[in-house]
N, C-alpha and C positions, 0 to 999 in steps of 0.2 A: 420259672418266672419269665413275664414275655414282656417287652419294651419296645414301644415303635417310635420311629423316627422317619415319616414320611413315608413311602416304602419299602422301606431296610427295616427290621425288627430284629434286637438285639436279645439274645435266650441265655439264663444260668445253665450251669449244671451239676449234674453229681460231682464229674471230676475237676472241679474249680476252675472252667472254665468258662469264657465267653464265646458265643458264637452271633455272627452279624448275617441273615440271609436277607433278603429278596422275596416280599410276601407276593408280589406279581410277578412271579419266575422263580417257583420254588426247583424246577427242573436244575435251574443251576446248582442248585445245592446250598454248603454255608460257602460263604464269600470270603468270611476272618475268622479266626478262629484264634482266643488271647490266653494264656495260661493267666489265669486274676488270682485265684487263692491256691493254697497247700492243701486244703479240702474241699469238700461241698461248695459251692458258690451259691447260698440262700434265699438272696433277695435281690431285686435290680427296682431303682425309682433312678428318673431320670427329670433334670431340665431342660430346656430349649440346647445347651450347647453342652451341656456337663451329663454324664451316665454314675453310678452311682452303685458298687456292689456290696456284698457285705455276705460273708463266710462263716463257715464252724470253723473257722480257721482266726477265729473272734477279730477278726480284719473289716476294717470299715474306706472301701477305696475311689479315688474319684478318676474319670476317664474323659479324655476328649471326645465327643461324642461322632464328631465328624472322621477322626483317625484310629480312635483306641488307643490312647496313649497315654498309657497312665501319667495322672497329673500329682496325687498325691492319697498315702497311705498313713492309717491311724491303728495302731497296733492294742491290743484289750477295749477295743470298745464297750463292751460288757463283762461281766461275771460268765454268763450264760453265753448262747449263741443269740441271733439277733434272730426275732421268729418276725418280723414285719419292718419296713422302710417305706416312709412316704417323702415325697418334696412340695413341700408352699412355695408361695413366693418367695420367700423369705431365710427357709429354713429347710434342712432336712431331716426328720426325724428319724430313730432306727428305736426299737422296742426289745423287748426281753424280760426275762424275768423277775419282775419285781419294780422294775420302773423304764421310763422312755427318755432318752437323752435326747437334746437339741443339739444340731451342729448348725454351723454356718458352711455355707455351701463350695465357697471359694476355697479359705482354708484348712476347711475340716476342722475345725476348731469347738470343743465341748461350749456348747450359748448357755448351756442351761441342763439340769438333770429334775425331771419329775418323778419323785420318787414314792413311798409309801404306799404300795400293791402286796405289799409282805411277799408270801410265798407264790403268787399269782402270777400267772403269765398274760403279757398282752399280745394277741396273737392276731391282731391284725391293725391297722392304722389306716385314715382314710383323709382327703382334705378335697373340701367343695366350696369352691370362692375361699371365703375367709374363715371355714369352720377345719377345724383339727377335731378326728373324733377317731379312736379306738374302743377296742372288743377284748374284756380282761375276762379270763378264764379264773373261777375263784372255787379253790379245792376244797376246804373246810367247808363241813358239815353247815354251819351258821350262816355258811357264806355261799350256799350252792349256784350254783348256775353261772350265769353270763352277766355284765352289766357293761351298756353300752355308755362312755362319758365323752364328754365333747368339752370341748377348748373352746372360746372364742373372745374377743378373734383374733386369730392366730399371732398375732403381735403382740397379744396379753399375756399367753402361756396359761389361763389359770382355769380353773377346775370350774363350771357351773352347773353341770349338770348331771344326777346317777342314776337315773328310770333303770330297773332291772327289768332282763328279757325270763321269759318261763317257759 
């Protein structure tokens, strides 16, 4: 996962780290380099001043954007591992199996849990203007394929829409 911030772009990794390079002077190399989780480092959504990780290390962490310096960690974010993170205005969403929790973005704080995906994973998360919309993976036979739902607006949290993909 790749996060830009002007041109420094901040990258996950396997070994639960962050790395901050330089995309117009990749010659230099990484520039910082932040130990974030105990494992995998999954996902990065960022705001204007806050970065944003989230690990199989079921760790949900928040980072000064302009330093790397952790601001503040939230321990079992999920059941599962976190398979998607986005940030609205408003809100930072993380995904996983079976439903998508809302945080608030300052203190990491659960807003909200959308839950009722049963066994389903949602495997990706997306936000355009005021629209929140994820991609739920549904494994039962009844339920095969992909359905795309969308939020809006993202201030309401609520479900209006479930067109499946084929």
């Amino acid at each position: 996962m790749v996060i830009a911030k002007s041109r420094l772009y901040s990258s996950s990794s396997s070994d639960g780290s962050i790395k901050e390079w330089d995309i117009e002077d990749l010659r230099r190399g990484c520039l910082k380099t932040v130990s974030a989780h105990k494992e995998c480092a999954m996902c990065l959504a960022a705001t204007k001043k806050i970065l944003f990780s989230a690990g199989t290390d079921h760790t949900l962490r928040s980072w000064d954007l302009s330093t790397l310096e952790e601001i503040a960690v939230v321990e079992r974010v999920h059941e599962g591992i976190v398979s998607a993170m986005v940030c609205s205005k408003e809100y930072v969403f993380t995904s996983s199996l079976g439903c998508i929790k809302v945080w608030d973005p300052v203190t990491l704080k659960e807003v909200h849990n959308i839950d009722g995906f049963s066994q389903s994973w949602v495997r990706a998360l997306f936000y355009d203007k005021e629209l929140i919309g994820f991609l739920v993976d549904h494994p039962t036979e009844s339920m095969c394929g992909r359905a795309m739902k969308i939020l809006v607006p993202s201030t309401h949290l609520r479900q209006v829409m479930v067109p499946f993909i084929h």
